[in-house]
PyMOL CGO cylinders between C-alpha atoms (Angstrom):
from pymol import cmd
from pymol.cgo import CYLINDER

trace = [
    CYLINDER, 9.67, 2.29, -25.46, 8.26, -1.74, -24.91, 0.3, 1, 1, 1, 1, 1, 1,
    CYLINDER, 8.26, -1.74, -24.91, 8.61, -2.35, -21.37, 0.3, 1, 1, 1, 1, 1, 1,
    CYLINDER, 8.61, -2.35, -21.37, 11.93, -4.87, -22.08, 0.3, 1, 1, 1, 1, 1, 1,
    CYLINDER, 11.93, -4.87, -22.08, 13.47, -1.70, -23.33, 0.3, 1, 1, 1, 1, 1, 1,
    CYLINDER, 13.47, -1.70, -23.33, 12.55, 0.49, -20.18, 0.3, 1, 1, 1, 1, 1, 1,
    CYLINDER, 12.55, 0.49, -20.18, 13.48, -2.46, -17.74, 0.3, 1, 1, 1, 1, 1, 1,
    CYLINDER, 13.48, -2.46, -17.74, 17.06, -2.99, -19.45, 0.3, 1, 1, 1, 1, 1, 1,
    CYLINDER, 17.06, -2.99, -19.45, 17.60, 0.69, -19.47, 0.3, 1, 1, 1, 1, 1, 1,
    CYLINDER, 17.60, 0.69, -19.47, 16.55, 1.07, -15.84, 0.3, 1, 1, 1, 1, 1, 1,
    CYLINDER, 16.55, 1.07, -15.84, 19.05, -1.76, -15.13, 0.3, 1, 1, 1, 1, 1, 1,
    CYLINDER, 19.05, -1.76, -15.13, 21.69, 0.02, -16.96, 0.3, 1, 1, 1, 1, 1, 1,
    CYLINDER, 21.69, 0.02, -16.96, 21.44, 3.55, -15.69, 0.3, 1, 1, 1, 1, 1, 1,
    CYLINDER, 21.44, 3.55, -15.69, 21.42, 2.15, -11.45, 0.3, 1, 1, 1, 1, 1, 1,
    CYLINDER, 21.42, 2.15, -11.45, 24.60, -0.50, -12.39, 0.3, 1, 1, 1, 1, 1, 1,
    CYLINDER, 24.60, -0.50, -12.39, 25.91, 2.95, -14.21, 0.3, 1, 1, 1, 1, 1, 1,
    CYLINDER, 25.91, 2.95, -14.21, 24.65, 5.96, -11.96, 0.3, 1, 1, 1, 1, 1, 1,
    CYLINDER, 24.65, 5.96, -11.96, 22.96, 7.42, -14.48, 0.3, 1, 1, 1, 1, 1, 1,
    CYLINDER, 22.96, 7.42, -14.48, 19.45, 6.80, -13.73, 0.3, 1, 1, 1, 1, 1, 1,
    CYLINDER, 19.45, 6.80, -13.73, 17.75, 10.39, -13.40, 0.3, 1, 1, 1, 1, 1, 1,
    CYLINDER, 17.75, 10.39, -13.40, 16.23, 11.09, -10.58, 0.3, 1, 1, 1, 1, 1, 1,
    CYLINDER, 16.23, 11.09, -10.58, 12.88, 10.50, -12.21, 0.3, 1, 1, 1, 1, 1, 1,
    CYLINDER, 12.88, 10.50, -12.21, 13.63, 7.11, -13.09, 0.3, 1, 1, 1, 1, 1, 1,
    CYLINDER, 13.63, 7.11, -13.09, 14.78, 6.55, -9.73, 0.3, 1, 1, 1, 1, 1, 1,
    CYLINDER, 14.78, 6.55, -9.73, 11.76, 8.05, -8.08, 0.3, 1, 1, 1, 1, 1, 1,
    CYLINDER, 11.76, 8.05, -8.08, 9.08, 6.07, -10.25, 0.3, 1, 1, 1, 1, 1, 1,
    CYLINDER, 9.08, 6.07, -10.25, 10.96, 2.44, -9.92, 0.3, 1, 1, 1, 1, 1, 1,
    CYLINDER, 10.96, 2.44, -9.92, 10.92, 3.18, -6.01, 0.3, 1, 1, 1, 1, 1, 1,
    CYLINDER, 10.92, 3.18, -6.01, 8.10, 4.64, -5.49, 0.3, 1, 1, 1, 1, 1, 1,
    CYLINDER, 8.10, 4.64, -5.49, 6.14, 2.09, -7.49, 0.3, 1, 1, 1, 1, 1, 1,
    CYLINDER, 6.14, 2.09, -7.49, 7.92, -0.98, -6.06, 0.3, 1, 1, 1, 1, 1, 1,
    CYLINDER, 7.92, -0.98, -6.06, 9.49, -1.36, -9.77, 0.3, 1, 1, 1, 1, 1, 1,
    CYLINDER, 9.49, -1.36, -9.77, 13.14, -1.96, -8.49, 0.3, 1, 1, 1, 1, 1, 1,
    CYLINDER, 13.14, -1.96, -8.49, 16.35, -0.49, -6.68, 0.3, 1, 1, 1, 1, 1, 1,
    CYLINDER, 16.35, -0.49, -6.68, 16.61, -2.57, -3.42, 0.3, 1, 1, 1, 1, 1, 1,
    CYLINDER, 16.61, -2.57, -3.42, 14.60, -4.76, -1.20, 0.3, 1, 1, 1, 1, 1, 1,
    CYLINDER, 14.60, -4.76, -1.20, 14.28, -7.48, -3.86, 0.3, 1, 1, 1, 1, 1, 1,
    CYLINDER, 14.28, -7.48, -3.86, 11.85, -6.09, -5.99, 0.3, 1, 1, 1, 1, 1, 1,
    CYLINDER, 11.85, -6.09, -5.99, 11.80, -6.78, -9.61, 0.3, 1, 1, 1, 1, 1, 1,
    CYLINDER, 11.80, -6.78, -9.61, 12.41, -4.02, -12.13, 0.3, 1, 1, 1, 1, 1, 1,
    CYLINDER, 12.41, -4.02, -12.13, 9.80, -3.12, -14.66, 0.3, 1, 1, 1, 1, 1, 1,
    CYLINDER, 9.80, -3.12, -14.66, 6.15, -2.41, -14.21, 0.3, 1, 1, 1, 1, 1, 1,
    CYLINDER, 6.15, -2.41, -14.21, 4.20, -5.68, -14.61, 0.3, 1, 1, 1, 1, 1, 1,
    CYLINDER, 4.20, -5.68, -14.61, 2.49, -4.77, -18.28, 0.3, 1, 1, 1, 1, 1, 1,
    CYLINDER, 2.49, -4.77, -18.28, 2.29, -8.28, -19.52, 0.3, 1, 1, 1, 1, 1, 1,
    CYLINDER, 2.29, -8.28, -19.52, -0.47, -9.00, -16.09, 0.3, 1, 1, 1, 1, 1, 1,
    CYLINDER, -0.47, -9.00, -16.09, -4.35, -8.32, -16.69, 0.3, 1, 1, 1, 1, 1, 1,
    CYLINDER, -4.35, -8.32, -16.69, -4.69, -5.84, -14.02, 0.3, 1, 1, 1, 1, 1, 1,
    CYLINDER, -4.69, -5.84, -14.02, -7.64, -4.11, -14.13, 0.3, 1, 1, 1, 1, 1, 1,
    CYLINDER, -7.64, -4.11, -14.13, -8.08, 0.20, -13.13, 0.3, 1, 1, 1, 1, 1, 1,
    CYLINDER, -8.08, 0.20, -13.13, -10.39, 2.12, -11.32, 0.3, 1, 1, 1, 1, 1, 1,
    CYLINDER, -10.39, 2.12, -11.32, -12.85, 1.26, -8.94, 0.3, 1, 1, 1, 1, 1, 1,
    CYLINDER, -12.85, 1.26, -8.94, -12.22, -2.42, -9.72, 0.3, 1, 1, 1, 1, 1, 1,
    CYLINDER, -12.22, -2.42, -9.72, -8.47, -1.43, -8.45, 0.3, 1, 1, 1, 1, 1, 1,
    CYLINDER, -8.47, -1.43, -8.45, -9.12, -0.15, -5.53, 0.3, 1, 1, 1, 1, 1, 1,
    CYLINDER, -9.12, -0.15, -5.53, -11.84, -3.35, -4.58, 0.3, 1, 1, 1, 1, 1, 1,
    CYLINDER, -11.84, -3.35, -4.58, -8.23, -5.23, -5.25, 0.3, 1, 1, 1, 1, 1, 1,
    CYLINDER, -8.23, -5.23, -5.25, -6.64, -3.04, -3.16, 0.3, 1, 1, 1, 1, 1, 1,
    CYLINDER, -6.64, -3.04, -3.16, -8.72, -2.74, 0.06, 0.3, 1, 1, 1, 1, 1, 1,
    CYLINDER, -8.72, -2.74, 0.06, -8.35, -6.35, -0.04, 0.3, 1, 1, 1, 1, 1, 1,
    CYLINDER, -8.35, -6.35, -0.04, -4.58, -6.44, -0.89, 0.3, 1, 1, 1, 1, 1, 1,
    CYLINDER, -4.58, -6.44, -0.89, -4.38, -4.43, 2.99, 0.3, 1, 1, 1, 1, 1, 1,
    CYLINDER, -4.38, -4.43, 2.99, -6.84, -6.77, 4.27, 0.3, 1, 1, 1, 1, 1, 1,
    CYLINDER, -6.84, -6.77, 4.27, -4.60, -9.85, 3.62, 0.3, 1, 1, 1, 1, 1, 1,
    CYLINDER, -4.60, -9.85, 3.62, -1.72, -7.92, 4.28, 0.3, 1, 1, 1, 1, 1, 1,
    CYLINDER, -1.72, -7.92, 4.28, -2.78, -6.38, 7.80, 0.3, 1, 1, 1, 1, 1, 1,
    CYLINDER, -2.78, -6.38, 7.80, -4.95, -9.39, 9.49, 0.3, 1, 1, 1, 1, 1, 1,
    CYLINDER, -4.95, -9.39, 9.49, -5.70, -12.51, 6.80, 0.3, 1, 1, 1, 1, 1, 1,
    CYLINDER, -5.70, -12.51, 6.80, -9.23, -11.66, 7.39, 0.3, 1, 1, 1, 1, 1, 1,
    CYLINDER, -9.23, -11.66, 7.39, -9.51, -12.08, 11.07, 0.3, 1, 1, 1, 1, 1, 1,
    CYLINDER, -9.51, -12.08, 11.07, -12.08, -9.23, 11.98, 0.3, 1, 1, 1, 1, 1, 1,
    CYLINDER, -12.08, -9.23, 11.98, -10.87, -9.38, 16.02, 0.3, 1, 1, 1, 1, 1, 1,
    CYLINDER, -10.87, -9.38, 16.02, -7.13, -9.23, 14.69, 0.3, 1, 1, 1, 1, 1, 1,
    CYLINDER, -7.13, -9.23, 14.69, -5.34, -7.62, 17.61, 0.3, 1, 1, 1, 1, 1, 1,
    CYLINDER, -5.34, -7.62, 17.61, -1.65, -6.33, 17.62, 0.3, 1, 1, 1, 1, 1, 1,
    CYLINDER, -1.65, -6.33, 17.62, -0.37, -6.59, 21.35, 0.3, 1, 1, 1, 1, 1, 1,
    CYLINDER, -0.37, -6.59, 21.35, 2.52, -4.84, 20.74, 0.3, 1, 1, 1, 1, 1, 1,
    CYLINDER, 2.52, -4.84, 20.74, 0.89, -1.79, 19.15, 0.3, 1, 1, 1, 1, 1, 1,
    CYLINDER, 0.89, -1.79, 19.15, -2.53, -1.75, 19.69, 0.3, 1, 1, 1, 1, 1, 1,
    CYLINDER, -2.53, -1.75, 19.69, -3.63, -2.01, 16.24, 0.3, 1, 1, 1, 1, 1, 1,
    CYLINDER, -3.63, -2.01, 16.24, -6.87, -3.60, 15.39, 0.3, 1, 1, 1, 1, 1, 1,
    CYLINDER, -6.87, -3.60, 15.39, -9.54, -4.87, 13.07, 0.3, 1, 1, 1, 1, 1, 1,
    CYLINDER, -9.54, -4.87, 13.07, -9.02, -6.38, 9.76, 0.3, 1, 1, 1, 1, 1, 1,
    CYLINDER, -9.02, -6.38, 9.76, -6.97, -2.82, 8.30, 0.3, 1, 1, 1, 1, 1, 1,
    CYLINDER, -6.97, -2.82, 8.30, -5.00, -2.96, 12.05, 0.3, 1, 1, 1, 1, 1, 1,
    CYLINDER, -5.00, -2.96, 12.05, -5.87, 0.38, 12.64, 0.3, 1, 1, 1, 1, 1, 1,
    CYLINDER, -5.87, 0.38, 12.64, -4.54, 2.40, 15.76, 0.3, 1, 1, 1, 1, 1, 1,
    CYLINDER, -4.54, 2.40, 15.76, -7.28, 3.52, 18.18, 0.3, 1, 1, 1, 1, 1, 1,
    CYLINDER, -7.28, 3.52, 18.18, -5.96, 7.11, 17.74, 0.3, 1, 1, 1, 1, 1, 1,
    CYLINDER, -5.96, 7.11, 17.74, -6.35, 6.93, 13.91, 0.3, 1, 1, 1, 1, 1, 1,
    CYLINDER, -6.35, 6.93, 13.91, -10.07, 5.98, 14.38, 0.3, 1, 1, 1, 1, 1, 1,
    CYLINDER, -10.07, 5.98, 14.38, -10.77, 8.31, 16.63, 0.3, 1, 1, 1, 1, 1, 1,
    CYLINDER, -10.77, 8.31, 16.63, -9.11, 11.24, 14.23, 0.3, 1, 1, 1, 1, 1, 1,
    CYLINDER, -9.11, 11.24, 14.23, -11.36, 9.91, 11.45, 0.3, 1, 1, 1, 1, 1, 1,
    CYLINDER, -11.36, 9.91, 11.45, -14.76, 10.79, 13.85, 0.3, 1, 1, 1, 1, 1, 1,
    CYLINDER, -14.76, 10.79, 13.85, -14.76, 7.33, 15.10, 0.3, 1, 1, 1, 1, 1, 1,
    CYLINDER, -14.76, 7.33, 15.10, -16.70, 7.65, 19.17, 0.3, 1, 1, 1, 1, 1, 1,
    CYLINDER, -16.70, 7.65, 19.17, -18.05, 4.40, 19.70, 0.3, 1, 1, 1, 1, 1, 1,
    CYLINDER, -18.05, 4.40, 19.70, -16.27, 1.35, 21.82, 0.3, 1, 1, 1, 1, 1, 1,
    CYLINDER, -16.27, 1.35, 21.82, -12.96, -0.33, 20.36, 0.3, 1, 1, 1, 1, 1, 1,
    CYLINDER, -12.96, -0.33, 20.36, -14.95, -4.01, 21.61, 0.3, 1, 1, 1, 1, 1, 1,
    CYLINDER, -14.95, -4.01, 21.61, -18.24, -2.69, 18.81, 0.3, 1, 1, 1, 1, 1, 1,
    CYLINDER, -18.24, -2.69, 18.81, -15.41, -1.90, 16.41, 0.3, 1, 1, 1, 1, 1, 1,
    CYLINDER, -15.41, -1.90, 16.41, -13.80, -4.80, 16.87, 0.3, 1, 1, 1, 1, 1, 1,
    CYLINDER, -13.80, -4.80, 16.87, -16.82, -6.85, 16.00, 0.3, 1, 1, 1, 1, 1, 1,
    CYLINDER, -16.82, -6.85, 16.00, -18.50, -4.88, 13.20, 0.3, 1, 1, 1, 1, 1, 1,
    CYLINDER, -18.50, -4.88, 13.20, -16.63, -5.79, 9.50, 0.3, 1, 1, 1, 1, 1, 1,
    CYLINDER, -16.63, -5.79, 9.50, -18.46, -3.88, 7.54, 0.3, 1, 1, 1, 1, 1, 1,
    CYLINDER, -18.46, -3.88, 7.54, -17.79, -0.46, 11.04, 0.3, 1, 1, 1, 1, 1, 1,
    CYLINDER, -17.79, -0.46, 11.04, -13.95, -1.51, 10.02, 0.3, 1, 1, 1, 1, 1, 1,
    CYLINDER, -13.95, -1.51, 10.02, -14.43, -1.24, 6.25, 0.3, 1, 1, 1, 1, 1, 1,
    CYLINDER, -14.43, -1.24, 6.25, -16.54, 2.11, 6.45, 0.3, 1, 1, 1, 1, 1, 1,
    CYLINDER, -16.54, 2.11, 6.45, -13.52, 3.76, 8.22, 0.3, 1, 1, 1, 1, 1, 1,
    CYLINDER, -13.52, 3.76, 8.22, -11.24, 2.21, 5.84, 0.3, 1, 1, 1, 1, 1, 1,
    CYLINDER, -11.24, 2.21, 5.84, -12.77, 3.97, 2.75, 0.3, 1, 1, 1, 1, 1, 1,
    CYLINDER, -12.77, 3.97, 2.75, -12.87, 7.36, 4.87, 0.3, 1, 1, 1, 1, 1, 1,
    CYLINDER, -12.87, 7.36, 4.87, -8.96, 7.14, 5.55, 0.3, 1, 1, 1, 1, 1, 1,
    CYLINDER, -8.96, 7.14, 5.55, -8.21, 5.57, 2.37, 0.3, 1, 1, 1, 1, 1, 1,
    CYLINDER, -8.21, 5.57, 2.37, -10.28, 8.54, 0.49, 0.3, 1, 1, 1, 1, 1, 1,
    CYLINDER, -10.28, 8.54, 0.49, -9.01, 10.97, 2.77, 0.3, 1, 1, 1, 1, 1, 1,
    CYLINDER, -9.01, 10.97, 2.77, -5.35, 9.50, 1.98, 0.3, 1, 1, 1, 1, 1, 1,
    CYLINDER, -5.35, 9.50, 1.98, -5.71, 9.66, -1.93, 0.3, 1, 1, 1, 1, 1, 1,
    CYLINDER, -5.71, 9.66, -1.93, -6.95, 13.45, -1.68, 0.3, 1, 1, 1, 1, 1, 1,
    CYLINDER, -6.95, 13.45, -1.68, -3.83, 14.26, 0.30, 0.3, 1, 1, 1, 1, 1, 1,
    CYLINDER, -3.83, 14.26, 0.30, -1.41, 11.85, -2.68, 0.3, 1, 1, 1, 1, 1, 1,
    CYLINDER, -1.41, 11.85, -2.68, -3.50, 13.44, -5.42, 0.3, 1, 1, 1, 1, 1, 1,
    CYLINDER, -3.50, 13.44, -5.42, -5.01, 10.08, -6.29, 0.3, 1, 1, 1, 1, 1, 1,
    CYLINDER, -5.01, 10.08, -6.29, -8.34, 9.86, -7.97, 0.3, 1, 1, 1, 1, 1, 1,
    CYLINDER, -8.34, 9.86, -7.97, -9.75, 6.31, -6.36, 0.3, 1, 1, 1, 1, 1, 1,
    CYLINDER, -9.75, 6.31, -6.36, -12.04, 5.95, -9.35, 0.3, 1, 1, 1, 1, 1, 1,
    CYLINDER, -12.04, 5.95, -9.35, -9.33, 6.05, -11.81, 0.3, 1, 1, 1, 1, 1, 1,
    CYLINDER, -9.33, 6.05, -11.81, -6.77, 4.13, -9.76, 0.3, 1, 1, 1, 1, 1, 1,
    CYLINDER, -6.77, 4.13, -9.76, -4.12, 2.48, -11.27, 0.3, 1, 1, 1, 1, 1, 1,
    CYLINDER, -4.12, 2.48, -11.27, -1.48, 0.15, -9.42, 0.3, 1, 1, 1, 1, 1, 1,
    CYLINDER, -1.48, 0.15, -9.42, 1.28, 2.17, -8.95, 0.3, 1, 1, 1, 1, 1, 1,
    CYLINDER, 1.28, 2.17, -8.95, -1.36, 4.21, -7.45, 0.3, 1, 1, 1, 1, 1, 1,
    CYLINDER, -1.36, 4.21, -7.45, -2.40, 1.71, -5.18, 0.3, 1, 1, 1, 1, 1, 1,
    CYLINDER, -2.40, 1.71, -5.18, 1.34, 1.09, -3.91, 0.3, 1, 1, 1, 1, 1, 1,
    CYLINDER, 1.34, 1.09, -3.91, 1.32, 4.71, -2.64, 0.3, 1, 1, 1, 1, 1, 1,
    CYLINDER, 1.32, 4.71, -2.64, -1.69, 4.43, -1.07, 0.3, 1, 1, 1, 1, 1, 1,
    CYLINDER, -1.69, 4.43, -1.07, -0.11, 1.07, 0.81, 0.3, 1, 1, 1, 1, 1, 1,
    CYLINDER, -0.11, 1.07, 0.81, 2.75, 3.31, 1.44, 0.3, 1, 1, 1, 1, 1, 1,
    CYLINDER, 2.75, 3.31, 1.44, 0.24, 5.76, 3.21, 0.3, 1, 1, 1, 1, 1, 1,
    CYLINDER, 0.24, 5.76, 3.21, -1.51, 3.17, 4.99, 0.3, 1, 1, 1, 1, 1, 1,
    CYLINDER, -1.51, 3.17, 4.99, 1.67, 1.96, 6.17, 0.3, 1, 1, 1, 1, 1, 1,
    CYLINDER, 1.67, 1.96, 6.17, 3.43, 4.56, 7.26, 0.3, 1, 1, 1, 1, 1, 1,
    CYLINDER, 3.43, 4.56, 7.26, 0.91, 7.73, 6.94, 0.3, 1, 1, 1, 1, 1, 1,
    CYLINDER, 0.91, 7.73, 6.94, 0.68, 10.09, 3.89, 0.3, 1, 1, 1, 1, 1, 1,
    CYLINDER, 0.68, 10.09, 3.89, 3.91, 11.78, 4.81, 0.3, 1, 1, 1, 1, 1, 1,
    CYLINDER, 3.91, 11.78, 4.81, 6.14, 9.08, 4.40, 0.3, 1, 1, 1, 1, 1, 1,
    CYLINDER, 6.14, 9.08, 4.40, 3.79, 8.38, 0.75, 0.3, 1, 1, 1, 1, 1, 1,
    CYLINDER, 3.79, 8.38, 0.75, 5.13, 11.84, 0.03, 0.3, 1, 1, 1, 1, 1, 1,
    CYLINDER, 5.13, 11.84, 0.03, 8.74, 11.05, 1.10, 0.3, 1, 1, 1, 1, 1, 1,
    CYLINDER, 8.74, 11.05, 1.10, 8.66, 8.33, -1.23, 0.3, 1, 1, 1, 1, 1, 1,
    CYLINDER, 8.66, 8.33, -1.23, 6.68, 9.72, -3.97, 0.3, 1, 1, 1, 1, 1, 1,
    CYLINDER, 6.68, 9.72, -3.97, 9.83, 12.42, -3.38, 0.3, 1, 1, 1, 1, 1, 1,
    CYLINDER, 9.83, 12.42, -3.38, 12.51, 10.20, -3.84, 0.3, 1, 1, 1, 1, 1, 1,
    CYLINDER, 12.51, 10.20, -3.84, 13.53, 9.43, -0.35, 0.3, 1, 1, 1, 1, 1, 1,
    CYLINDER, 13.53, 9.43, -0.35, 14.95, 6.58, -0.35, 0.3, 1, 1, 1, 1, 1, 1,
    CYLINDER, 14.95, 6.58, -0.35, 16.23, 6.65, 3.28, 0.3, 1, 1, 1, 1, 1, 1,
    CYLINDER, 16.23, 6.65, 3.28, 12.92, 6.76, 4.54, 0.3, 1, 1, 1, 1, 1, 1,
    CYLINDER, 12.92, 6.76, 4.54, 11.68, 3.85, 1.51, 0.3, 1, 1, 1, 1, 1, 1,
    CYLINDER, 11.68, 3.85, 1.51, 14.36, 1.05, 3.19, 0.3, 1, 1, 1, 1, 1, 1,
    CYLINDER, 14.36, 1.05, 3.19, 13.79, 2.26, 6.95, 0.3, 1, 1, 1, 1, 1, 1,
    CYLINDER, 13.79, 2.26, 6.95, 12.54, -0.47, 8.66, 0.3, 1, 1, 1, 1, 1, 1,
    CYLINDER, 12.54, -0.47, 8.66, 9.60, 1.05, 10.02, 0.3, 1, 1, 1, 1, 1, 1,
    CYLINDER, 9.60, 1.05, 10.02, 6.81, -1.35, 12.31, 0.3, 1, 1, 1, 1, 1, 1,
    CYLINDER, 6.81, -1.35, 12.31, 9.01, -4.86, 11.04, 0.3, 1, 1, 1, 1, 1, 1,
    CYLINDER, 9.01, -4.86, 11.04, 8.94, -3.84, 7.66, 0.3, 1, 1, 1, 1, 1, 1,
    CYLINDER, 8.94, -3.84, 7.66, 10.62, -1.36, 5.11, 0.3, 1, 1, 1, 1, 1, 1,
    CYLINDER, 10.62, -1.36, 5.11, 8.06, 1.13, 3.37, 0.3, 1, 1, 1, 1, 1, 1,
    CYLINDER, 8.06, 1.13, 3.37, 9.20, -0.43, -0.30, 0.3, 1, 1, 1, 1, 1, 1,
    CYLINDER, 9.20, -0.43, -0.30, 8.62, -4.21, 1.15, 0.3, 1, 1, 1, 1, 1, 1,
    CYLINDER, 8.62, -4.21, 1.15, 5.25, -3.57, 2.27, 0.3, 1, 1, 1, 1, 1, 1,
    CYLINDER, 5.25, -3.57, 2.27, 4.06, -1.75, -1.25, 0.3, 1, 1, 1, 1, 1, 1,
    CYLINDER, 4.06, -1.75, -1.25, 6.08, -4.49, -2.79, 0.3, 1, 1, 1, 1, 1, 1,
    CYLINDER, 6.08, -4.49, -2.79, 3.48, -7.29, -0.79, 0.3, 1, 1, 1, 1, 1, 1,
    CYLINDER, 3.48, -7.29, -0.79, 0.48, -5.11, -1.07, 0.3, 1, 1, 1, 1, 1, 1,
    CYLINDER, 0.48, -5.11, -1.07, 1.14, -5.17, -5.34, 0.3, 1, 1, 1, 1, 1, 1,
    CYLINDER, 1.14, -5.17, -5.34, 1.73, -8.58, -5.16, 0.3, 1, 1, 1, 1, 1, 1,
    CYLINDER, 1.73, -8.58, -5.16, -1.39, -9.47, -3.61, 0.3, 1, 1, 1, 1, 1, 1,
    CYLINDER, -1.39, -9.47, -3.61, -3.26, -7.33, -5.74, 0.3, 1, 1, 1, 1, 1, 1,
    CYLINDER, -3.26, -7.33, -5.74, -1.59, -9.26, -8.85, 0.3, 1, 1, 1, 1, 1, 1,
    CYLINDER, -1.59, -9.26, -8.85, -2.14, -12.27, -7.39, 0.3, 1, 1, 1, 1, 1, 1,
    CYLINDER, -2.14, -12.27, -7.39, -5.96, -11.78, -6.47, 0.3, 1, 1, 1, 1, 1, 1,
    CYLINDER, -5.96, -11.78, -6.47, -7.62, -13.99, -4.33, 0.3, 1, 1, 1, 1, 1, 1,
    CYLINDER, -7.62, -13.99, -4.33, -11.08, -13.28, -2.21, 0.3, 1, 1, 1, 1, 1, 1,
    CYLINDER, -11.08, -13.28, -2.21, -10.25, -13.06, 1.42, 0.3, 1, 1, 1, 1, 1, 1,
    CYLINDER, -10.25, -13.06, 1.42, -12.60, -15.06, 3.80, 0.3, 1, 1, 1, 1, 1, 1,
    CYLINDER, -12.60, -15.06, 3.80, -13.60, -13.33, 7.12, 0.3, 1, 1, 1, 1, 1, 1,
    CYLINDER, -13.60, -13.33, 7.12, -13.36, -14.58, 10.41, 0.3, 1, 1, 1, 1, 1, 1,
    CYLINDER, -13.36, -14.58, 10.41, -13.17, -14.49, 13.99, 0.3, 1, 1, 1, 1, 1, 1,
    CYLINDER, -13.17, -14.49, 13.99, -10.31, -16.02, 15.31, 0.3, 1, 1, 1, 1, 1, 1,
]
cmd.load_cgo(trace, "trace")
């Protein structure tokens, strides 16, 4: 099947209930379609490379996504910090001790804890980092996002939890801007704001 042929009979089978709920599952769970503005299809005609080259476009995909590369990026509202805007008790549950002020300062501190829950994350999806494709890489968004459970909700078919609006954003929009930036590739610049 060409991927015109899979996108027209994706279209066809959600305007006609008929999709399966496979069909449904990968389009939403990859960002492929079904709500939130997302386009339908997987994006075959773009150069995107796999592996461990993925997942160097993904970490910074989240970085873009979660601070534009400001390394003191601070969320008032939640607490989240760094340049992955993680939550002082998800460092601490990945072994983190030292101040939040050291962490706060220390890009390449941030990015070592990002690998750890980003490695720890794929184990739980059943993702293989080195061998990472993008779909992959939207899950693992999802995970980062939202934690691995609501990666399995989605990876399950929930689509209740998918178009929750969950910290200003639904699930399926934030895997939908993490895959774009990936396509769209671009170095990020650090910074101290």
């Amino acid at each position: 099947m060409t991927n015109q042929e899979f996108t027209n009979f994706c279209k066809y089978a959600q305007q006609n209930s008929l999709a399966s709920s496979l069909i449904l599952k990968y389009n939403r769970a990859f960002g492929l379609g079904g709500g939130s503005g997302m386009s339908y299809g997987p994006p075959m005609n773009q150069p995107i490379s796999s592996g461990s080259s993925m997942y160097n476009r993904y970490i910074t995909a989240i970085t873009g996504q979660e601070s534009g590369g400001k390394i003191n990026a601070y969320n008032n509202s939640s607490g989240a910090m760094g340049l992955y805007q993680f939550m002082p008790k998800t460092l601490r549950g990945l072994g983190y001790q030292g101040s939040f002020q050291d962490f706060m300062k220390n890009p390449q501190l941030q990015t070592q804890y990002m690998n750890k829950l980003t490695q720890l994350n794929a184990k739980s999806l059943g993702i293989d980092i080195n061998k990472m494709t993008l779909q992959q890489a939207g899950l693992l968004a999802a995970a980062h996002y939202g934690g691995v459970g609501g990666a399995k909700k989605i990876m399950s078919g929930n689509t209740g939890y998918g178009n929750t609006i969950y910290g200003g954003k639904s699930p399926y929009g934030y895997m939908t801007d993490v895959r774009n930036r990936i396509l769209n590739y671009k170095p990020i610049k650090y910074y101290y704001r």
